[in-house]
C-alpha atoms as an extended CHARMM CRD file, in Angstrom:
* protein
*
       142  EXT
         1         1  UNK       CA             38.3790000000      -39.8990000000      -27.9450000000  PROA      1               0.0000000000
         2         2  UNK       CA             35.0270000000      -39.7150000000      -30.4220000000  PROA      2               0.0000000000
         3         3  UNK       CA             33.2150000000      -36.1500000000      -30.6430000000  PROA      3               0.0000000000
         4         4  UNK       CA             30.3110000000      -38.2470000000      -29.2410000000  PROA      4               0.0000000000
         5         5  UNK       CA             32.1450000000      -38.7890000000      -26.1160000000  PROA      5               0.0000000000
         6         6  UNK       CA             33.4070000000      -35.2140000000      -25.6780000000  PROA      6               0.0000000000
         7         7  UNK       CA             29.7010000000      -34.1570000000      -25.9820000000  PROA      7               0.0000000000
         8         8  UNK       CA             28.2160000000      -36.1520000000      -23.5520000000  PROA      8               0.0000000000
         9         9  UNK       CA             30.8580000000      -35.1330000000      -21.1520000000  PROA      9               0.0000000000
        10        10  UNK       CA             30.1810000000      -31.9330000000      -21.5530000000  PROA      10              0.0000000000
        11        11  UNK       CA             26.4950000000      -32.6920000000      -20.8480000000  PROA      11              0.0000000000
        12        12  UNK       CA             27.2570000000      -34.1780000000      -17.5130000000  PROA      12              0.0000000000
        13        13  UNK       CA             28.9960000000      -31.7680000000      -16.3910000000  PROA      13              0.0000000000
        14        14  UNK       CA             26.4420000000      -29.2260000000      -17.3790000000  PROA      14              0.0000000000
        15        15  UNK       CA             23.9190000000      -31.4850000000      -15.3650000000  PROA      15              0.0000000000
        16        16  UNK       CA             26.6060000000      -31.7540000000      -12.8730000000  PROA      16              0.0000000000
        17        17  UNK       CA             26.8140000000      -27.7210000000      -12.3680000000  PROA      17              0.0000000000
        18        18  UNK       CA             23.1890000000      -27.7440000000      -12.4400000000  PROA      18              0.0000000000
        19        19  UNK       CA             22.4870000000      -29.3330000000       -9.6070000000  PROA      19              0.0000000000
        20        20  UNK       CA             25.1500000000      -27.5260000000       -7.5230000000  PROA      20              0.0000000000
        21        21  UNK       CA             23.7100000000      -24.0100000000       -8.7570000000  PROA      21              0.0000000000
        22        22  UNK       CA             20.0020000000      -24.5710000000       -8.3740000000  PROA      22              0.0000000000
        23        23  UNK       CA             19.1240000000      -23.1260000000      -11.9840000000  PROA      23              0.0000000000
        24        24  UNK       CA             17.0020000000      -24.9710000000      -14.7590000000  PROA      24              0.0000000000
        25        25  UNK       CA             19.0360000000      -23.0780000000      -17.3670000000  PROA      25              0.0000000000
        26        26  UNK       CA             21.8240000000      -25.5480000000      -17.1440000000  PROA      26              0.0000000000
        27        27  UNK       CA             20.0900000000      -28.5520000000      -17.6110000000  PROA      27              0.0000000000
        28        28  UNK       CA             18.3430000000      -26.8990000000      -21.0470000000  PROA      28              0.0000000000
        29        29  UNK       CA             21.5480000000      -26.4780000000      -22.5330000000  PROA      29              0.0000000000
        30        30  UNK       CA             22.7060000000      -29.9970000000      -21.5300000000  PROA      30              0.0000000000
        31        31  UNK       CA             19.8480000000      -31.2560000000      -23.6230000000  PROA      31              0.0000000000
        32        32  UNK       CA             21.3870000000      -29.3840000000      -26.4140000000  PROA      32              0.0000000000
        33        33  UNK       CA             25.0540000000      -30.9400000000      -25.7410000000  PROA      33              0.0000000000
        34        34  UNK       CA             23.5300000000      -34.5800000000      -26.0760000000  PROA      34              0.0000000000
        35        35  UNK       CA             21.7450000000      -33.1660000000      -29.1710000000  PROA      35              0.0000000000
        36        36  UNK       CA             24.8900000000      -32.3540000000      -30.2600000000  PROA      36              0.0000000000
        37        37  UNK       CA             26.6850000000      -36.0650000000      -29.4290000000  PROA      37              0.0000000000
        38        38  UNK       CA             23.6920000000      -37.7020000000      -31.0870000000  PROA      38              0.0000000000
        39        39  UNK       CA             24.3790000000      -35.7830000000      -33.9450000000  PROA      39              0.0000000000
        40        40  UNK       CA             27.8330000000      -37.0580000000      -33.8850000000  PROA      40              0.0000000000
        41        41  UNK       CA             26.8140000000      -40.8320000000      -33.6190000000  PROA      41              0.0000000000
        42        42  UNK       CA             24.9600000000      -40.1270000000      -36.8450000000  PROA      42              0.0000000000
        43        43  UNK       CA             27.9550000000      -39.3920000000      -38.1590000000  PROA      43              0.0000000000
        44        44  UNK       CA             27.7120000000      -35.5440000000      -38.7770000000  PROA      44              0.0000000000
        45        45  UNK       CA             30.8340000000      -33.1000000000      -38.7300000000  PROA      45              0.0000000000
        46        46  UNK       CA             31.3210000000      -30.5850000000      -36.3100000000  PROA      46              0.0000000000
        47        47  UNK       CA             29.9080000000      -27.5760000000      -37.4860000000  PROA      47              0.0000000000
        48        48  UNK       CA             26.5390000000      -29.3710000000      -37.7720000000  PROA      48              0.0000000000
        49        49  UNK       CA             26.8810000000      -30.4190000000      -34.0140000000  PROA      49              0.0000000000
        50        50  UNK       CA             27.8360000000      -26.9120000000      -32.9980000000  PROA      50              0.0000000000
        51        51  UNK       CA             24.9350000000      -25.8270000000      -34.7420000000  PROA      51              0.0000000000
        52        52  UNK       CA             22.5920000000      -28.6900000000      -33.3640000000  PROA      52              0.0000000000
        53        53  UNK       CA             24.0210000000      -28.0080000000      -30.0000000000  PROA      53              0.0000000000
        54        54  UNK       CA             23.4560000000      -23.8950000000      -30.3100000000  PROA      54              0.0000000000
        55        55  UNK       CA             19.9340000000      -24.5200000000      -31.5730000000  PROA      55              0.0000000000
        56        56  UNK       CA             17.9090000000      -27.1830000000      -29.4560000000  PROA      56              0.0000000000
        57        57  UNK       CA             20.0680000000      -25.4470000000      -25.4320000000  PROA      57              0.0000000000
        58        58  UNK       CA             19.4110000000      -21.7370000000      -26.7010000000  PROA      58              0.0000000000
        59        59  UNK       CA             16.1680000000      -23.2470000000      -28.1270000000  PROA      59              0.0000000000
        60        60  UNK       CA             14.9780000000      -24.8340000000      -24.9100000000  PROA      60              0.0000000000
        61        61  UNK       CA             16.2210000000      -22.1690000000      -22.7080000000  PROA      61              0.0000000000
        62        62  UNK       CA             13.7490000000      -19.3300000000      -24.7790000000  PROA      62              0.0000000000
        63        63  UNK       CA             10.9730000000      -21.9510000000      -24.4770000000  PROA      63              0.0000000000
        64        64  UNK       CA             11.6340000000      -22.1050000000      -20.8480000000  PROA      64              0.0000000000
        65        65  UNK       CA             11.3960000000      -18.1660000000      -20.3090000000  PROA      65              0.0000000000
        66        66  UNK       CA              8.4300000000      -17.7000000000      -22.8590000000  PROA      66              0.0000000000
        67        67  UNK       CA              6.5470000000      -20.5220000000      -20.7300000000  PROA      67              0.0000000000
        68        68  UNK       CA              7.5260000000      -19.0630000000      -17.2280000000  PROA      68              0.0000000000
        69        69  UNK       CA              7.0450000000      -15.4080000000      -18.2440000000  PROA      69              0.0000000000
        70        70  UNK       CA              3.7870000000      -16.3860000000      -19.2650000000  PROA      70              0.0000000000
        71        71  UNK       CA              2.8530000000      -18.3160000000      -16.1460000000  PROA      71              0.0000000000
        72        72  UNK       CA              4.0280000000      -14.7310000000      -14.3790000000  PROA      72              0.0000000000
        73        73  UNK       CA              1.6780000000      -12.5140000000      -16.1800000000  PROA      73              0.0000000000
        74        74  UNK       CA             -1.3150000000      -14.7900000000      -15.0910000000  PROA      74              0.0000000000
        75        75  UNK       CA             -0.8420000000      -14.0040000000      -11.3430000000  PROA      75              0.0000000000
        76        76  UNK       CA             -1.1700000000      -11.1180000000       -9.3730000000  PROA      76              0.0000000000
        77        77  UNK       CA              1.3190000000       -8.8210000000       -7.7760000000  PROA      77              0.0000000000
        78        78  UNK       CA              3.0810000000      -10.2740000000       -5.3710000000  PROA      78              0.0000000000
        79        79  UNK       CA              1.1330000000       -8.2640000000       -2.3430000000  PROA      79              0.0000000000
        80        80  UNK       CA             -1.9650000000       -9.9190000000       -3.5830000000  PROA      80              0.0000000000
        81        81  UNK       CA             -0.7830000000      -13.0350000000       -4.3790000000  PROA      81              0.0000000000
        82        82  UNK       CA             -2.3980000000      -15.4980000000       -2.1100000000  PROA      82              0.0000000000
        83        83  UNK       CA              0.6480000000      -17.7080000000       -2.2480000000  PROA      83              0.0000000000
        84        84  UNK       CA              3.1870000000      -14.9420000000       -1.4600000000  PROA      84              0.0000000000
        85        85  UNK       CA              1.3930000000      -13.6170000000        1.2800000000  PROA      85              0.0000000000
        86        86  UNK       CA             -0.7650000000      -15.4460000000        3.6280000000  PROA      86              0.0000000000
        87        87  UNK       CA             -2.8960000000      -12.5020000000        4.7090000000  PROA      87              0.0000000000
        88        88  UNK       CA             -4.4370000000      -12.5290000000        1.6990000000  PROA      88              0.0000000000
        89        89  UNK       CA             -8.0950000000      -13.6310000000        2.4080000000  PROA      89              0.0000000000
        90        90  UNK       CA             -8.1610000000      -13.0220000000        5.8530000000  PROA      90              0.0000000000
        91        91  UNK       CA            -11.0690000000      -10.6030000000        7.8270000000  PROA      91              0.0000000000
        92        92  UNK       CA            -11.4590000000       -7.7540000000        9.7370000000  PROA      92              0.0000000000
        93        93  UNK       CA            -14.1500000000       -6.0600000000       11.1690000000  PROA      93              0.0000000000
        94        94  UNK       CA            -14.1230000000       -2.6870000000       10.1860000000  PROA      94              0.0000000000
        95        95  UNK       CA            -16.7100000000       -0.3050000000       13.1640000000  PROA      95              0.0000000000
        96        96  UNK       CA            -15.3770000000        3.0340000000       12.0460000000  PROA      96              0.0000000000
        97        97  UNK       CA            -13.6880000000        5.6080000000        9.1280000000  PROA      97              0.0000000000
        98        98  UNK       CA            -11.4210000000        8.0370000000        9.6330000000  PROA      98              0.0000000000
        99        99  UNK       CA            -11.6840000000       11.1390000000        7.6290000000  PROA      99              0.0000000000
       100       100  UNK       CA             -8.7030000000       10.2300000000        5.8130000000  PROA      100             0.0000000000
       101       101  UNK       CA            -10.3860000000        6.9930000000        4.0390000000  PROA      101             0.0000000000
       102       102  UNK       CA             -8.2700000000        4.8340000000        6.4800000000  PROA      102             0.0000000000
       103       103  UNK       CA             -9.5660000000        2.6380000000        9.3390000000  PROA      103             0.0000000000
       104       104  UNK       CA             -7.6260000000        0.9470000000       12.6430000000  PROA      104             0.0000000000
       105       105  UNK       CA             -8.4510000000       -2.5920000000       13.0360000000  PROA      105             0.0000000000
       106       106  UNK       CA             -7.4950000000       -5.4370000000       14.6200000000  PROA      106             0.0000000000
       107       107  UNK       CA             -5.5770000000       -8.4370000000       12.7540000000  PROA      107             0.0000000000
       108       108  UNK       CA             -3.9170000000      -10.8780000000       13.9350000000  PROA      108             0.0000000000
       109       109  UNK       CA             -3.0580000000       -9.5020000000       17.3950000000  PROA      109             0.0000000000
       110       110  UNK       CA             -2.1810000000       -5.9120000000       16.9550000000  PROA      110             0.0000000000
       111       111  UNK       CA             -3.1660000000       -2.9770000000       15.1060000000  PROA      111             0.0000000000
       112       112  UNK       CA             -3.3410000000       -2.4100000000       11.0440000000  PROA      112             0.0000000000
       113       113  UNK       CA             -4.0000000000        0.3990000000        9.2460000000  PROA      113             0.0000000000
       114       114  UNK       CA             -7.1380000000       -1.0770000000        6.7580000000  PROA      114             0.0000000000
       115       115  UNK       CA             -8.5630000000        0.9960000000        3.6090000000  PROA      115             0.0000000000
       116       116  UNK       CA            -10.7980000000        0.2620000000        1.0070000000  PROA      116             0.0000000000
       117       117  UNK       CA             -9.4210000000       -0.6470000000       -2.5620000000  PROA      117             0.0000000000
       118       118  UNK       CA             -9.5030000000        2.2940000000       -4.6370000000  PROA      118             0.0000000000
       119       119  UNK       CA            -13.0850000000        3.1970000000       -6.1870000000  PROA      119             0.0000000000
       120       120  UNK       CA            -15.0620000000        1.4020000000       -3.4970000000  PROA      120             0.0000000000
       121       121  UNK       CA            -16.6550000000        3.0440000000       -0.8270000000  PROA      121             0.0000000000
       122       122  UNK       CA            -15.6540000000        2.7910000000        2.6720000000  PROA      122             0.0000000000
       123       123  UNK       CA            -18.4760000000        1.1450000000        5.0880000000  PROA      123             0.0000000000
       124       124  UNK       CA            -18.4730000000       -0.9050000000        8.2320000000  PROA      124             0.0000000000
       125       125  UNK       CA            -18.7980000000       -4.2210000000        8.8150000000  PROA      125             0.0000000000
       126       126  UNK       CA            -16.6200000000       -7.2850000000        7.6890000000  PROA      126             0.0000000000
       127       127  UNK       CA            -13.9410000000       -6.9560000000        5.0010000000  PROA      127             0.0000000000
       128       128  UNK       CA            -11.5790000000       -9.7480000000        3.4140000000  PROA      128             0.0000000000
       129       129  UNK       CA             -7.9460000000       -8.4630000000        2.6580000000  PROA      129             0.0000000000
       130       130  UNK       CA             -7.5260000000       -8.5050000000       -0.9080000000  PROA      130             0.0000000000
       131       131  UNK       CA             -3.7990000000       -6.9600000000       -1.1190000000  PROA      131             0.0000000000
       132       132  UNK       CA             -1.0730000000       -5.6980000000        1.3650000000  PROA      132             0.0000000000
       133       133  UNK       CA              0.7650000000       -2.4580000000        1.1950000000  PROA      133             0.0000000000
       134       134  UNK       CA              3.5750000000       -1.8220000000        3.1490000000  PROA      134             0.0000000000
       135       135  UNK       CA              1.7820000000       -1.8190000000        6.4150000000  PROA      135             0.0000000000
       136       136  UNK       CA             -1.3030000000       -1.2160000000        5.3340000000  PROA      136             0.0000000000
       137       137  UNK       CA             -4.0930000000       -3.8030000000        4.4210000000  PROA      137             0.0000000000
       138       138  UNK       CA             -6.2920000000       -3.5180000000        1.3960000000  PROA      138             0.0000000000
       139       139  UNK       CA             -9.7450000000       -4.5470000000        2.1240000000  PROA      139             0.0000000000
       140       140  UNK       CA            -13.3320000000       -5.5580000000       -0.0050000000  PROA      140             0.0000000000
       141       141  UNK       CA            -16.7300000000       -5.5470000000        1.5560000000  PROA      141             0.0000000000
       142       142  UNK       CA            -17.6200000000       -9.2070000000        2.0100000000  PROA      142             0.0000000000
């Protein structure tokens, strides 16, 4: 059997495993295993498919996490993150402070604890949930 072949085995079954486990990872490094058997059709020895193979899967796979991690620093926390938590945006109507800096309101059918992001001043009126805490919501003057 030709090193060609042997590599582009390999390579489906990566892509095989990959779509049983869910993961990107798997598919990166199959891109480096037919790297590798296109290497061998051209005819080069093993240790430069090896090599071929180690650089463009490990290659793709750091590109992948330097791309994603990136993408992650650009959104917010999760309990702000409009498409993590669908509270994000909504109102309240704040009528009253408690001493303590936190208000009761109504939201969505039962009672929240509300309090103003930290440095703003608490008054009354409508506020738009900018972040969720536990139990508590987060609000902004609107």
């Amino acid at each position: 059997m030709a090193q060609s072949t042997v590599w582009w085995l390999i390579a489906g079954a990566a892509i095989v495993l990959e779509l049983l486990s869910g993961t990107i990872y798997l598919l990166l490094l199959s891109a480096g295993f037919a790297a590798a058997a296109i290497s061998a059709h051209l005819g080069a020895g093993l240790t430069t498919q090896l090599v071929v193979a180690a650089i463009v899967g490990v290659g793709a796979v750091i590109t992948w996490y330097l791309v994603r991690r990136k993408q992650r620093l650009g959104q917010p926390a999760s309990q702000a993150n409009p498409d993590v938590n669908l509270d994000i945006g909504g109102t309240v109507l704040i009528e009253a402070w408690n001493p303590d800096g936190t208000a009761s309101v109504r939201y969505r059918g039962a009672q929240w604890t509300a309090m103003p992001r930290p440095g703003a001043a608490p008054s009354m009126g409508m506020h738009r949930v900018v972040e969720v805490v536990g139990s508590r919501l987060v609000v902004d003057k609107i």
